[in-house]
N, C-alpha and C positions, 0 to 999 in steps of 0.2 A: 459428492461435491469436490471442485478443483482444488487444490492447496492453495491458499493465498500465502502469499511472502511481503511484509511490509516494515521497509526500512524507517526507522525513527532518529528524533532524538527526543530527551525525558521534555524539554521545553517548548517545545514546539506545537502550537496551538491547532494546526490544520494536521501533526498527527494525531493530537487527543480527539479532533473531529474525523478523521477518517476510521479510527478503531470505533471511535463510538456508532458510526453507522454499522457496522460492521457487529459489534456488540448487539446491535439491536435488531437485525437481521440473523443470529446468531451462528454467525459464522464466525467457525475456529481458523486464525492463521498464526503464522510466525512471524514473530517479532523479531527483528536485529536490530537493538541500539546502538548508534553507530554514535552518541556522546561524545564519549571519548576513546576512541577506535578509530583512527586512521586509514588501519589498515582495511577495513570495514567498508569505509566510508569510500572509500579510494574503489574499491570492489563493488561497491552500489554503485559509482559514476561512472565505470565503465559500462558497467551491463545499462543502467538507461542513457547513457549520454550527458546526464543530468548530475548539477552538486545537492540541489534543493532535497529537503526532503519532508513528506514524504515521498517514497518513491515505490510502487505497488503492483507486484505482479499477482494474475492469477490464471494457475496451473504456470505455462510458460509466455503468457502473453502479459508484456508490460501496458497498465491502465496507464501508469502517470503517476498525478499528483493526486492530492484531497479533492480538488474542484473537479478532475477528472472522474472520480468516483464517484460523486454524487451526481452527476452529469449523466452517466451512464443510469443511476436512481431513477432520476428525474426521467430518462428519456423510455425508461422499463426496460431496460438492458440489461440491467447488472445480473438478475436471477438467473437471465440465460447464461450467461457470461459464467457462474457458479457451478451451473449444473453441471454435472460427471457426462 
């Protein structure tokens, strides 16, 4: 399986929805809370272009957001997308 990478923060509602897919597909990734971390945060918006987060790559291809990811769900994407 690819590495997923997914930038958070602790309140943020569409990241506790995108882990939880994720949880329930039982795929392991990395978490970066970017709270409070600037520097972090600063470093997630350049690699997507993007301030929002979440923000979700896997292996080296950036998904997006939450809605992106379950989109990719919905369309029977994602599995392949996973796969090694």
């Amino acid at each position: 399986m690819k590495p997923v990478t997914i930038y958070t923060t602790a309140w943020c509602p569409y990241c506790h929805r995108a882990k939880a897919l994720l949880d329930k597909k039982d795929v392991s990734f990395t978490e970066i809370d970017v709270t409070m971390d600037a520097k972090r945060r600063d470093e997630m918006a350049a690699k997507a272009g993007r301030h929002t987060v979440p923000q979700i790559w896997i292996g080296d291809t950036h998904v997006g957001g939450s809605d992106d990811l379950h989109a990719l769900e919905r369309e029977g994407k994602l599995d392949a997308m996973l796969a090694a």
